[in-house]
Structures are given as structure tokens and as C-alpha cells.
C-alpha positions, 0 to 999 in steps of 0.5 A: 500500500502506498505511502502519501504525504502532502502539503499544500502553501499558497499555491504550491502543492508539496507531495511525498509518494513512497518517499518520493517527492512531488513539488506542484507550482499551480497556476491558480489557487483553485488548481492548488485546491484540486490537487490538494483535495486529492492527495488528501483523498489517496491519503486516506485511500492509497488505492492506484486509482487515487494514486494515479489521479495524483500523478495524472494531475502532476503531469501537465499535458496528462492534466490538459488532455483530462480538461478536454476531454482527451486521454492520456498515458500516465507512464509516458505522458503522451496525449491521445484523442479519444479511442485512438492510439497515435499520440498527438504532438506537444505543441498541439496539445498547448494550443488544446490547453489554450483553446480550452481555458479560454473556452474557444471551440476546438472543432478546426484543431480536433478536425485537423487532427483527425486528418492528420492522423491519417497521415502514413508519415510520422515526420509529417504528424510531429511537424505539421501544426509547428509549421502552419503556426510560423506562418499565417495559415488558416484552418477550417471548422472542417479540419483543411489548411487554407494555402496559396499557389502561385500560377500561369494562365493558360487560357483567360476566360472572363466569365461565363456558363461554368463561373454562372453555374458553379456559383449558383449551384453552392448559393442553392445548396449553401443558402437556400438548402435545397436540391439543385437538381429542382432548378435549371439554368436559362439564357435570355437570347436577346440579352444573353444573361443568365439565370435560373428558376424552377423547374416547374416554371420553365416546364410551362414556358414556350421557350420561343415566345419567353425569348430563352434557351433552357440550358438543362438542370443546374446540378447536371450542369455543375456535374459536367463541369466539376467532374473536369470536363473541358468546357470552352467558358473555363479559365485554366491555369497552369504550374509555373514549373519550368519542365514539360508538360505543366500542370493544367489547374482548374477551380473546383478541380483536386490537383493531384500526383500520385503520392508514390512519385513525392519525396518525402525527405524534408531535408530537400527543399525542391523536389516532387511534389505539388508545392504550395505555402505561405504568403511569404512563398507566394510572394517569392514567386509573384513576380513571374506569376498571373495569377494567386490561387486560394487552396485547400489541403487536407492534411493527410496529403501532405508529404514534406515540410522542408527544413529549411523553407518553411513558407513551403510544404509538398503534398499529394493534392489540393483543391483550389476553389478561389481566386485572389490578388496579393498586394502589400503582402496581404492576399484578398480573395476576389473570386471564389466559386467554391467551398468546403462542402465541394471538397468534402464531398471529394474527401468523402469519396477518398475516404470510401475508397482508403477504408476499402483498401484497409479492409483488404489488409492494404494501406490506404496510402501508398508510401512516398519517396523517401517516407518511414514507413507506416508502423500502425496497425489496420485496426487503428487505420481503419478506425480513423478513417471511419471515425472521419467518413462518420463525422463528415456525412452526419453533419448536419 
């Protein structure tokens, strides 16, 4: 049976386990009382329950993960989101403390881990969040980093059906929550603008007399040009890489390459992989750049962060959904015809497909250039993936 001493002084917690001792500075005289209660508490009963309470509340990250709702290791110290086995980095763990004393929603930190958790390479895991917080990226509720990529324009259009169809098809699904399929898209034939209406509407129109041409259903339309059908009213972008051929890059288009033909060394600062980054790295490239594109990547397609260019990182895919201007440092969206929900429904399609894979004992993502290898077992890859696949189609 375990022997427990204690004293408390102020805000000080002095403790004696088996001859062992403990000294606690708390940070406010209420942590100093909890603590206190709860060697006065083992004290009495020195059951490895109440021991371990101690030494759980001694340990600071243990202490932080019990405050939100996280688990924890007491012999090693290591943080865990509930049900999961792979350890969350310290400095995500702090921001986890802060959030959570100041009572900020914690959705886009626990988001992002559960995508990054997906993530085959270790490096990238322990990396990733002291990266995005050098420099100014964002996150969203749903977990992505918001990113930058410098471009070409290979063909400039100024607007057109695409831009029309694309921004009505979110407005009705985002705003006015309703199938886009319940629509269609007109033209009026004199002034050539266009617009939408019911589908019940135009069923009762003539459309030579109405003076407009039906063009078919809105979410048909928005299929055929986010599914990366070429349409002559599309603006395409291109990689300013100098080799041959470059990269032709649509908005509402994942840009991808095979994670296997990335390197995934982060001692190289230039290698394969699609870059993006920082303002800082857009900025290096804006001189010999068209135009500024405003990304999302989805952390567990992130291949490298490189050592010693930190405005940059190497990935598997992103998906670019606006356009924007860069002046005086600062990047402002000027166009954006896409959402989170457009690459959600891409991920969950990803999804589907990793969680087949696990199930037939093959990893879900294939190992880059110069990756560690993925040491984790299927149960906990697949509890990952379903974990997520769960998240993102019973939201509401």
C-alpha cells in the first residue's frame, strides 16, 4: 500500500509518494485546491486509482488532455484523442490547453487532427501544426489548411456558363438548402444573361415566345463541369514549373500526383511534389506569376515540410476553389466559386475508397519517396478513417 504525504502553501502543492517527492507550482489557487483535495483523498485511500489521479494531475499535458476531454498515458505522458492510439504532438496539445481555458471551440484543431492522423508519415504528424503556426495559415471548422499557389494562365476566360453555374449551384445548396437538381439554368437570347428558376416554371414556358434557351438542370450542369470536363467558358491555369508538360489547374478541380512519385525527405527543399505555402512563398514567386490561387489541403496529403523553407510544404493534392490578388503582402480573395462542402464531398469519396483498401489488409496510402514507413496497425487505420467518413456525412 502506498505511502502519501502532502502539503499544500499558497499555491504550491508539496507531495511525498513512497518517499518520493512531488513539488506542484499551480497556476491558480483553485488548481492548488484540486490537487490538494486529492492527495488528501489517496491519503486516506492509497488505492492506484487515487494514486494515479495524483500523478495524472502532476503531469501537465496528462492534466490538459483530462480538461478536454482527451486521454492520456500516465507512464509516458503522451496525449491521445479519444479511442485512438497515435499520440498527438506537444505543441498541439498547448494550443488544446489554450483553446480550452479560454473556452474557444476546438472543432478546426480536433478536425485537423483527425486528418492528420491519417497521415502514413510520422515526420509529417510531429511537424505539421509547428509549421502552419510560423506562418499565417488558416484552418477550417472542417479540419483543411487554407494555402496559396502561385500560377500561369493558360487560357483567360472572363466569365461565363461554368463561373454562372458553379456559383449558383453552392448559393442553392449553401443558402437556400435545397436540391439543385429542382432548378435549371436559362439564357435570355436577346440579352444573353443568365439565370435560373424552377423547374416547374420553365416546364410551362414556350421557350420561343419567353425569348430563352433552357440550358438543362443546374446540378447536371455543375456535374459536367466539376467532374473536369473541358468546357470552352473555363479559365485554366497552369504550374509555373519550368519542365514539360505543366500542370493544367482548374477551380473546383483536386490537383493531384500520385503520392508514390513525392519525396518525402524534408531535408530537400525542391523536389516532387505539388508545392504550395505561405504568403511569404507566394510572394517569392509573384513576380513571374498571373495569377494567386486560394487552396485547400487536407492534411493527410501532405508529404514534406522542408527544413529549411518553411513558407513551403509538398503534398499529394489540393483543391483550389478561389481566386485572389496579393498586394502589400496581404492576399484578398476576389473570386471564389467554391467551398468546403465541394471538397468534402471529394474527401468523402477518398475516404470510401482508403477504408476499402484497409479492409483488404492494404494501406490506404501508398508510401512516398523517401517516407518511414507506416508502423500502425489496420485496426487503428481503419478506425480513423471511419471515425472521419462518420463525422463528415452526419453533419448536419
Amino acid at each position: 500500500m502506498k505511502n502519501i504525504q502532502g502539503i499544500k502553501v499558497g499555491n504550491v502543492v508539496n507531495i511525498s509518494i513512497d518517499g518520493k517527492l512531488y513539488k506542484k507550482n499551480c497556476g491558480t489557487p483553485k488548481e492548488a485546491d484540486e490537487l490538494f483535495k486529492l492527495v488528501i483523498k489517496a491519503k486516506a485511500d492509497p488505492s492506484d486509482a487515487n494514486v494515479k489521479a495524483i500523478r495524472m494531475y502532476l503531469n501537465e499535458r496528462i492534466r490538459i488532455a483530462l480538461l478536454a476531454g482527451l486521454e492520456s498515458d500516465p507512464e509516458t505522458g503522451e496525449v491521445f484523442l479519444e479511442g485512438f492510439n497515435t499520440p498527438i504532438p506537444a505543441t498541439l496539445v498547448e494550443v488544446v490547453k489554450e483553446y480550452h481555458e479560454n473556452g474557444y471551440p476546438l472543432d478546426a484543431i480536433k478536425n485537423f487532427w483527425k486528418l492528420l492522423m491519417i497521415n502514413p508519415d510520422v515526420r509529417v504528424r510531429e511537424s505539421l501544426f509547428d509549421f502552419i503556426t510560423t506562418h499565417d495559415f488558416v484552418l477550417t471548422d472542417n479540419g483543411y489548411m487554407v494555402v496559396y499557389k502561385a500560377v500561369g494562365i493558360k487560357k483567360q476566360i472572363e466569365d461565363g456558363l461554368s463561373t454562372f453555374v458553379s456559383n449558383q449551384y453552392l448559393h442553392v445548396k449553401k443558402d437556400w438548402k435545397c436540391s439543385p437538381n429542382k432548378y435549371v439554368v436559362y439564357r435570355n437570347v436577346e440579352t444573353q444573361e443568365l439565370a435560373i428558376t424552377k423547374i416547374e416554371t420553365a416546364e410551362g414556358w414556350d421557350e420561343k415566345e419567353e425569348g430563352v434557351e433552357v440550358l438543362g438542370k443546374l446540378g447536371e450542369l455543375f456535374d459536367s463541369i466539376f467532374n473536369g470536363e473541358e468546357r470552352e467558358d473555363v479559365t485554366v491555369y497552369e504550374s509555373l514549373y519550368n519542365g514539360a508538360p505543366k500542370m493544367e489547374i482548374r477551380l473546383g478541380i483536386p490537383v493531384q500526383q500520385e503520392r508514390k512519385d513525392c519525396d518525402a525527405d524534408p531535408s530537400r527543399d525542391c523536389s516532387n511534389g505539388l508545392h504550395v505555402g505561405a504568403t511569404a512563398y507566394v510572394e517569392r514567386y509573384y513576380g513571374s506569376a498571373e495569377a494567386i490561387l486560394v487552396c485547400y489541403v487536407n492534411p493527410a496529403n501532405v508529404v514534406a515540410v522542408p527544413d529549411y523553407d518553411h513558407s513551403k510544404m509538398r503534398t499529394s493534392e489540393y483543391f483550389p476553389f478561389a481566386l485572389a490578388t496579393y498586394t502589400n503582402g496581404k492576399i484578398d480573395i476576389i473570386k471564389q466559386s467554391y467551398f468546403e462542402s465541394d471538397y468534402q464531398n471529394i474527401e468523402q469519396q477518398e475516404l470510401e475508397a482508403m477504408i476499402a483498401k484497409v479492409k483488404a489488409n492494404d494501406v490506404p496510402l501508398p508510401t512516398a519517396i523517401n517516407a518511414e514507413e507506416e508502423t500502425r496497425s489496420m485496426a487503428e487505420l481503419q478506425k480513423m478513417l471511419e471515425s472521419r467518413l462518420f463525422d463528415i456525412t452526419t453533419e448536419e
